[in-house]
C-alpha beads as a LAMMPS data file, in Angstrom:
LAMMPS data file: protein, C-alpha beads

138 atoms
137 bonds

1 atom types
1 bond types

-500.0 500.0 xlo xhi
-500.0 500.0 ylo yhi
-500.0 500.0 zlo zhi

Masses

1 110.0

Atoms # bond

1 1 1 35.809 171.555 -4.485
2 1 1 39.440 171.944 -4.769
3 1 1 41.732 174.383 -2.658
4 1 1 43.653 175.650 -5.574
5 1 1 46.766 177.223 -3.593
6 1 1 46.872 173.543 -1.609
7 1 1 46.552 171.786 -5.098
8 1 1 49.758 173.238 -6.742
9 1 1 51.359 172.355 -3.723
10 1 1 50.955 168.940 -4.591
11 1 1 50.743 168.441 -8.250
12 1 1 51.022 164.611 -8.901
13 1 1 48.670 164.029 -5.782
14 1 1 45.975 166.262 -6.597
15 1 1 46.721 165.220 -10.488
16 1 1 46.030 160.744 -9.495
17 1 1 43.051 161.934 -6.890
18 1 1 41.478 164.004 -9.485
19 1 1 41.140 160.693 -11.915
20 1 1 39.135 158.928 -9.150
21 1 1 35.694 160.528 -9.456
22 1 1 34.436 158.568 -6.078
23 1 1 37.156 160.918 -4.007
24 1 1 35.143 163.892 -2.721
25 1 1 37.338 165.588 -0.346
26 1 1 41.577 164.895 0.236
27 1 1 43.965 166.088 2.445
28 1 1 46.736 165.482 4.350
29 1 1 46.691 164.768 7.891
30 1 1 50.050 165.723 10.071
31 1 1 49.617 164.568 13.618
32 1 1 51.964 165.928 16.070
33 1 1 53.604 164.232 18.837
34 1 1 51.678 162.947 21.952
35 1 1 48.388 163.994 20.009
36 1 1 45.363 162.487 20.939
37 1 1 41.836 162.938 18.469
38 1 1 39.311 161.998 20.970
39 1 1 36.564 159.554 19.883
40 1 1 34.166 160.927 16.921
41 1 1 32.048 160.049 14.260
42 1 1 31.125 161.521 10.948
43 1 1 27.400 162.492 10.633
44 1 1 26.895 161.221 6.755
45 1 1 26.821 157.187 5.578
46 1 1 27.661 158.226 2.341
47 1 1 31.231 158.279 2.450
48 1 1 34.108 156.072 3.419
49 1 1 37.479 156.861 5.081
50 1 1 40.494 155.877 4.009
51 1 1 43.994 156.742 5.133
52 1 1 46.853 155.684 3.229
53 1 1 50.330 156.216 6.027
54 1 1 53.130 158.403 4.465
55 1 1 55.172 158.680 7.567
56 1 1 55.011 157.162 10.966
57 1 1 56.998 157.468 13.638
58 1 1 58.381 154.436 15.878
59 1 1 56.050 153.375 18.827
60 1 1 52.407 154.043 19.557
61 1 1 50.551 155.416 16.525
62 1 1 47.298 154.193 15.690
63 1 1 43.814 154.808 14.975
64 1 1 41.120 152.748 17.153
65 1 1 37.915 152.111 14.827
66 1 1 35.369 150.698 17.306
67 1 1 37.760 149.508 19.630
68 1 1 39.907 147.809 17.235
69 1 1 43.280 149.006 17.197
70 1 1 44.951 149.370 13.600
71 1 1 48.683 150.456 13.830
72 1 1 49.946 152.659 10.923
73 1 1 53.158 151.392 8.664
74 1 1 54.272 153.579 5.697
75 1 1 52.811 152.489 2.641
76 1 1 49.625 150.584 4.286
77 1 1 46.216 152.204 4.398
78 1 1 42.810 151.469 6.277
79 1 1 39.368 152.251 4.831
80 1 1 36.529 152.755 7.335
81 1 1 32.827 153.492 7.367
82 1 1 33.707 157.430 9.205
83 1 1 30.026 156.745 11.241
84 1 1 31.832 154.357 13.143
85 1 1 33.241 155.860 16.268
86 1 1 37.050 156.239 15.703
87 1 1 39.958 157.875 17.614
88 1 1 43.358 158.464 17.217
89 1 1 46.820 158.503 19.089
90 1 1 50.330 159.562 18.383
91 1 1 52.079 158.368 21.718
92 1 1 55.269 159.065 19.950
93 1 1 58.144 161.741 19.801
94 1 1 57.546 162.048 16.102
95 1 1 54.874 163.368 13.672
96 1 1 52.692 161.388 11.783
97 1 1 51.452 162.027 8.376
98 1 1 48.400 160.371 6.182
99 1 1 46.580 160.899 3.131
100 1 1 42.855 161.047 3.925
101 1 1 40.326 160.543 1.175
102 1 1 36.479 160.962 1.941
103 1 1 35.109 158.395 -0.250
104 1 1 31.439 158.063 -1.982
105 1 1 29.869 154.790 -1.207
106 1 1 27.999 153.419 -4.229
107 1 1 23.659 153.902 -3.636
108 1 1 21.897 150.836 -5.081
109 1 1 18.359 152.236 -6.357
110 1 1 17.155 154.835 -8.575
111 1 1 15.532 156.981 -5.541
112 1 1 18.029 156.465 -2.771
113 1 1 20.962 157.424 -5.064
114 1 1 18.098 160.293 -5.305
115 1 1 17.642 161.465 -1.784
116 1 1 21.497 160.507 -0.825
117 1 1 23.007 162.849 -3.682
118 1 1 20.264 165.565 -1.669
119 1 1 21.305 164.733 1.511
120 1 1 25.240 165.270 0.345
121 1 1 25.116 168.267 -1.561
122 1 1 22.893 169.774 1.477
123 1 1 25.719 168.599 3.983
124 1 1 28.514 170.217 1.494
125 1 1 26.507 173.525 1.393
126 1 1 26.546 173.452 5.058
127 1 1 30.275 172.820 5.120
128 1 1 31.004 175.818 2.542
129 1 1 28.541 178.169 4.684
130 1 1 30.393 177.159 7.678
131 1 1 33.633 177.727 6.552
132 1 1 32.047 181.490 5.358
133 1 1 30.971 182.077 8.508
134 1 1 34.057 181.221 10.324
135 1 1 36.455 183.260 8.367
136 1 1 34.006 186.289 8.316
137 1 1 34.319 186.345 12.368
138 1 1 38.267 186.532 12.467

Bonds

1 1 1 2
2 1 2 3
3 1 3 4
4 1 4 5
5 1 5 6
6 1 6 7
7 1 7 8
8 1 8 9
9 1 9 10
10 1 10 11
11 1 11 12
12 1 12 13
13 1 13 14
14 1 14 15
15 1 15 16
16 1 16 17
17 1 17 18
18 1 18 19
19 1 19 20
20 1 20 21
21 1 21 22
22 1 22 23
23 1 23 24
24 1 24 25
25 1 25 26
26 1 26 27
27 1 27 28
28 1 28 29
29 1 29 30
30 1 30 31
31 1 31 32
32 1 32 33
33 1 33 34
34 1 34 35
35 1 35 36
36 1 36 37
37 1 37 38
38 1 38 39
39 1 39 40
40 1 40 41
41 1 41 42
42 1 42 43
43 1 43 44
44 1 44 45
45 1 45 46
46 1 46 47
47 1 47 48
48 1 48 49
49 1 49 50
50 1 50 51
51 1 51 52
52 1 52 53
53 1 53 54
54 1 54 55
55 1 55 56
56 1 56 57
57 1 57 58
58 1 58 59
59 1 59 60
60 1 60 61
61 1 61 62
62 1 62 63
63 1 63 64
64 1 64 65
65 1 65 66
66 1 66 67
67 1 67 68
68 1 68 69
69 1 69 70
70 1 70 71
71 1 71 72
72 1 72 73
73 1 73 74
74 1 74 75
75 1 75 76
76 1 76 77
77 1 77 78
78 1 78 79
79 1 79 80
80 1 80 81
81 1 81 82
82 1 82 83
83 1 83 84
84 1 84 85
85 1 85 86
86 1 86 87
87 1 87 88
88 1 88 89
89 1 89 90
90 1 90 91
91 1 91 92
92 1 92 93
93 1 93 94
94 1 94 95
95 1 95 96
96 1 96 97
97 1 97 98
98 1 98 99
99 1 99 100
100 1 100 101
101 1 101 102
102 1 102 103
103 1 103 104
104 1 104 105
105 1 105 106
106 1 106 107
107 1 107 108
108 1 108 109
109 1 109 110
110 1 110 111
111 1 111 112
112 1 112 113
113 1 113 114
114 1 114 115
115 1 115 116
116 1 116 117
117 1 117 118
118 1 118 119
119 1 119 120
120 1 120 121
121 1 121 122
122 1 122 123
123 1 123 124
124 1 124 125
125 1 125 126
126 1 126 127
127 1 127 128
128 1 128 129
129 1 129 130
130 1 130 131
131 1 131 132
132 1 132 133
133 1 133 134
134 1 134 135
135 1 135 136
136 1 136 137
137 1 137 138
């Protein structure tokens, strides 16, 4: 699913991420100063995180995967299983902006490729319905 008024914001991006058939969701995360993501997981084993840096400011900013700390520089990335419990800090006077790319891990096996493209497109009609839902209570 692409957001088409978010996509011609950002031609070239959306036009490389498109080409990559693994990326099922993008976006870009802009995390303000002093911001704090508690500690989370994501419910589905499917997909893989990664976060490429586009702009980080001086001093603490990092994300804590496990408890391993991985400190952002512009132009690095990290790629994570998103089950794993992960949190994030911006102890900084700046923002900090990422590309984040929800990517599909490759199934081995006929029927579990099977049951995991179920299981996805189940979660992503939950997601859409949610969304619905949301913006028909505002």
């Amino acid at each position: 699913m692409w957001h088409k008024k978010n996509a011609e914001l950002c031609p070239k991006t959306t036009s490389l991420i498109k080409k990559i058939k693994s990326v099922k969701s993008a976006y870009f995360s802009i995390l303000a100063p002093g911001k704090h993501i508690p500690p989370h997981k994501g419910p589905y084993k499917g997909i893989l995180r990664y976060q490429l840096a586009i702009s980080v400011p001086k001093g603490e900013c990092k994300i804590l995967v496990g408890s391993k700390p991985y400190y952002w520089k512009e132009g690095e990335s990290i790629l994570f299983d998103d089950t794993y419990i992960h949190e994030v800090v911006n102890n900084t006077e700046g923002y900090r902006v990422a590309l984040l790319l929800d990517v599909k891990r490759k199934i081995p096996g006929f029927f579990m490729r099977q049951y995991d493209s179920i299981v996805f497109h189940v979660i992503q009609l939950l997601v859409i319905l949610n969304n619905t839902f949301s913006k028909s209570k505002v």
